[in-house]
N, C-alpha and C positions, 0 to 999 in steps of 0.2 A: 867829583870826589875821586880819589886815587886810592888805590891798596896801601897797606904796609908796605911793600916795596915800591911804589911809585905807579903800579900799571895802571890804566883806566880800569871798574869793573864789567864786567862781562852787561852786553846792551841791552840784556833781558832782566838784568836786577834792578829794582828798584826799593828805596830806602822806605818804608811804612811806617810816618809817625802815627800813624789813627792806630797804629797797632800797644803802642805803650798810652795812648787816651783810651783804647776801649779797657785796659787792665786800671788804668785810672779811674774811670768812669764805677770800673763796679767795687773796684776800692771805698769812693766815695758813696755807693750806693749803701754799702753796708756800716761805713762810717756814719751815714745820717739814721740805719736803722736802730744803731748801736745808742747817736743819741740822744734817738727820743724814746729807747725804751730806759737809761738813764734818769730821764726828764720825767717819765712818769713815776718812778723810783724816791725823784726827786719830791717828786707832787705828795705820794704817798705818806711817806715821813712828815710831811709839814700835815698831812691829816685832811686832804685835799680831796682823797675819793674814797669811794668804799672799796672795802678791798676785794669783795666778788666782781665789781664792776673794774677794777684795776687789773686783776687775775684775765678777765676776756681780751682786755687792749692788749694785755702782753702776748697772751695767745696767738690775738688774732693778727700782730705785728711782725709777729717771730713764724706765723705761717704765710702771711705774705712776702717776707724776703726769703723765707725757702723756696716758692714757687720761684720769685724772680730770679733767685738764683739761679735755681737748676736751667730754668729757658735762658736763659743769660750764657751760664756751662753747654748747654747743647750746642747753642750758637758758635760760642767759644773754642769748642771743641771741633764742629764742621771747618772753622775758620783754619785753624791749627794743623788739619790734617790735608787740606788745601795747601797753607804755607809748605809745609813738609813736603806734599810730593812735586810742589813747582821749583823747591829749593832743591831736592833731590834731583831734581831733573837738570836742573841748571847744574848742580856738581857734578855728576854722570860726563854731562857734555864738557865741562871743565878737564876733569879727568883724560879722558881721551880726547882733547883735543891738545893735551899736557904728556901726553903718554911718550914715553922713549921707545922707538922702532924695536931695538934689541931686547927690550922686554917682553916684547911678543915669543922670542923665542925661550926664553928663561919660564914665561907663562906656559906653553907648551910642554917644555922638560917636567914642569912642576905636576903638569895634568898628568902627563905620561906617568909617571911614580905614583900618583894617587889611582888611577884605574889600572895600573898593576897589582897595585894593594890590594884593591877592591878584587880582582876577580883569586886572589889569593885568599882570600877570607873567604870568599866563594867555593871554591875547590875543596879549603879546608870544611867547609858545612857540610858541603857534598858528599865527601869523605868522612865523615861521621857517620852522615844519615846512612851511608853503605856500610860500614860497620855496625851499627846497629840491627839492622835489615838482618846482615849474618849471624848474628849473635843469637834473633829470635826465631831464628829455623834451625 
């Protein structure tokens, strides 16, 4: 498979369909919890259960897909934050393996103006705190 412009992608990507099944997966998980609490909804109306015994199923329905859930989200979340720093890693190396020589020196000039600033803001403290100091003797 090729970029937008035609290149190979870089030899470390690879394409994660398991990754749009597992967001499918709990889609569906919560789609079947949704409808069978529905179904007992259903039940009820037609006069099918009692309603303190109805009241527990639902309870007890709607607290086991919040467990699932959340271990499902933890999961989810370790998985995500893996993606992240491998994809981050891999554009990093993109980056500077893409980088223009002559930006190196523009990226210098840039730093030099900012730890200028900085030790100017610095002085200016400094120069307060001395005035200050004077003021109270």
């Amino acid at each position: 498979m090729a970029d937008i412009d035609g290149t190979p992608p870089h030899a470390n990507w690879q394409f994660h369909p398991s990754k749009l099944n597992l967001y499918k997966a709990l889609y569906f998980l919560n789609r079947g919890f949704q409808i069978t609490l529905l179904s007992l909804e259903h039940l009820e109306r037609l006069g099918m259960f009692r309603p303190e015994y109805l009241n527990g199923f639902k309870v007890t329905l709607e607290h086991t897909r919040a467990l699932a859930n959340e271990e499902l989200m933890d999961t989810l979340q370790d998985f995500e934050e893996r993606e992240s720093f491998h994809f981050g890693e891999l554009r990093r190396a993109w980056d500077e393996q893409n980088l223009d020589p002559d930006d190196v020196f523009f990226h210098v000039q840039e730093r030099r103006q900012q730890i200028k600033e900085q030790i100017r803001q610095l002085q200016k403290g400094l120069q307060r705190q001395r005035t200050r100091k004077k003021r109270k003797k």
